[in-house]
C-alpha positions as CSV (number, residue, x, y, z in Angstrom):
1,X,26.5,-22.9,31.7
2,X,29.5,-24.4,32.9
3,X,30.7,-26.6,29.4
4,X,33.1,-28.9,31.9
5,X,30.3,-29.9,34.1
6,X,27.0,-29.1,32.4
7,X,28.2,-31.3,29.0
8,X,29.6,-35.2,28.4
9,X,31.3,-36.6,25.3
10,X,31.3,-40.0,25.0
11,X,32.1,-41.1,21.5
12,X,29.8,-39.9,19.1
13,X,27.3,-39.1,21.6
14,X,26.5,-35.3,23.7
15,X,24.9,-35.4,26.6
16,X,23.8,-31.9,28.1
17,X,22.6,-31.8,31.3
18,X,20.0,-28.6,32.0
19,X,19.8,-26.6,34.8
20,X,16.1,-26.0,36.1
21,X,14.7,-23.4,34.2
22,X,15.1,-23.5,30.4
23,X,14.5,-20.1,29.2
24,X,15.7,-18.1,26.1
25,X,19.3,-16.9,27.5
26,X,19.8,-20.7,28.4
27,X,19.0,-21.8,25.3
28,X,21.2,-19.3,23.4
29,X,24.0,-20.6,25.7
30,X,23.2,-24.4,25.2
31,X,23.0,-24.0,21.7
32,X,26.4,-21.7,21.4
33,X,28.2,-24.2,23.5
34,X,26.7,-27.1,21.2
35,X,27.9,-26.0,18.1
36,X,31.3,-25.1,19.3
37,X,31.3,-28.8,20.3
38,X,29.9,-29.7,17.6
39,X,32.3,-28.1,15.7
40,X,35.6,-29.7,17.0
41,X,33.9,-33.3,17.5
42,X,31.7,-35.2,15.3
43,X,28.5,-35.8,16.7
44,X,25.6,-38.5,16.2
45,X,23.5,-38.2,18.9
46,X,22.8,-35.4,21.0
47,X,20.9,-36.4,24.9
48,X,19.3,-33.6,26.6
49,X,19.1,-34.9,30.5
50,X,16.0,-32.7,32.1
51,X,16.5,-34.6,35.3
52,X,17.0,-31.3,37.2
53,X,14.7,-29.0,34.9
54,X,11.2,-28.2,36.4
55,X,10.3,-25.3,34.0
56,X,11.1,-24.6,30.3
57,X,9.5,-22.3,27.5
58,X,8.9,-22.0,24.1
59,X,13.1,-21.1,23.6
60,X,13.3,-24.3,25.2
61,X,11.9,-26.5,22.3
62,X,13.3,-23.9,19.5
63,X,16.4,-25.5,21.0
64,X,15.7,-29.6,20.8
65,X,14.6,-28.6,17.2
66,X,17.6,-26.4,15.9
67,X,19.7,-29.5,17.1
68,X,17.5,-32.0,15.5
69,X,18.3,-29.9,12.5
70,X,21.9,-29.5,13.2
71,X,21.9,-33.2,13.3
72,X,20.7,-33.9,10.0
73,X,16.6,-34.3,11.0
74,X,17.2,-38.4,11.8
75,X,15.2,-40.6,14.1
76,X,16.9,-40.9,17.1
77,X,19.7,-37.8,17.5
78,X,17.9,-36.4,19.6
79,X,17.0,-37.3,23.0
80,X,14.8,-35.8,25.6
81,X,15.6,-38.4,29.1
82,X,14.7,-37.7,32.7
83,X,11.9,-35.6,31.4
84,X,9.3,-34.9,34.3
85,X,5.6,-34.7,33.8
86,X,5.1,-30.7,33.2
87,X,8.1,-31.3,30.6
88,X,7.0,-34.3,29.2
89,X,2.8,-32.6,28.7
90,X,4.9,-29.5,27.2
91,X,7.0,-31.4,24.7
92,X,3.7,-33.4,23.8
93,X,1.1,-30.4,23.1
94,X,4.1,-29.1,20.8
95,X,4.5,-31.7,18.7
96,X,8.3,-32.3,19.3
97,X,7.6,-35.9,20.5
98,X,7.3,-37.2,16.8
99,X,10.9,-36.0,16.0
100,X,12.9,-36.7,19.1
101,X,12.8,-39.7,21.6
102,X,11.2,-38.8,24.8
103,X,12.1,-40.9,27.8
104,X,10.0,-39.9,31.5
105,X,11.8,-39.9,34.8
106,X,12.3,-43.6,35.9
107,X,10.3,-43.7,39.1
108,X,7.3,-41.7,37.0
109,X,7.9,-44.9,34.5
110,X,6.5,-47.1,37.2
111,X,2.7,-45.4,37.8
């Protein structure tokens, strides 16, 4: 991943934006990058955009939960947003929904 174009700082706030699969060599890369970032800036919230991601696995949600960790395990800083509905089903059947904040496509907000 591409940290100029894949990753946005604004203020206190990291938004990474995933390509369309989210496997384990993404995720090492994602989180590598992160704490590099992480590491120079201080960081509150972190916002992963799934808006292009149609298939993640198991390495996928080690990763929203190492940076809810990271972050200091608080409501809110971490984000899931753009999520589509085969993301959304897999974040819910593992549980990850009651740490981080899960927001649906917006056009799949309207059904």
């Amino acid at each position: 991943m591409n940290e100029k174009n894949e990753y946005e700082l604004d203020g206190t706030s990291l938004t990474v934006h995933l390509p369309a699969e989210v496997d384990h060599p993404v995720s090492d890369s994602v989180r590598k990058l992160s704490d590099r970032i992480m590491g120079r800036n201080y960081i509150r919230t972190m916002i992963f955009d799934f808006k292009g991601t149609c298939f993640m696995d198991s390495s996928g949600i080690g990763l929203l939960m190492g940076r809810y960790r990271a972050l200091g395990m608080k409501k809110g800083c971490v984000k899931a947003v753009n999520v589509n509905g085969h993301i959304h089903r897999i974040l819910q059947l593992s549980g990850v929904h009651r740490y981080i904040e899960i927001q649906r496509n917006q056009e799949e907000g309207e059904e």
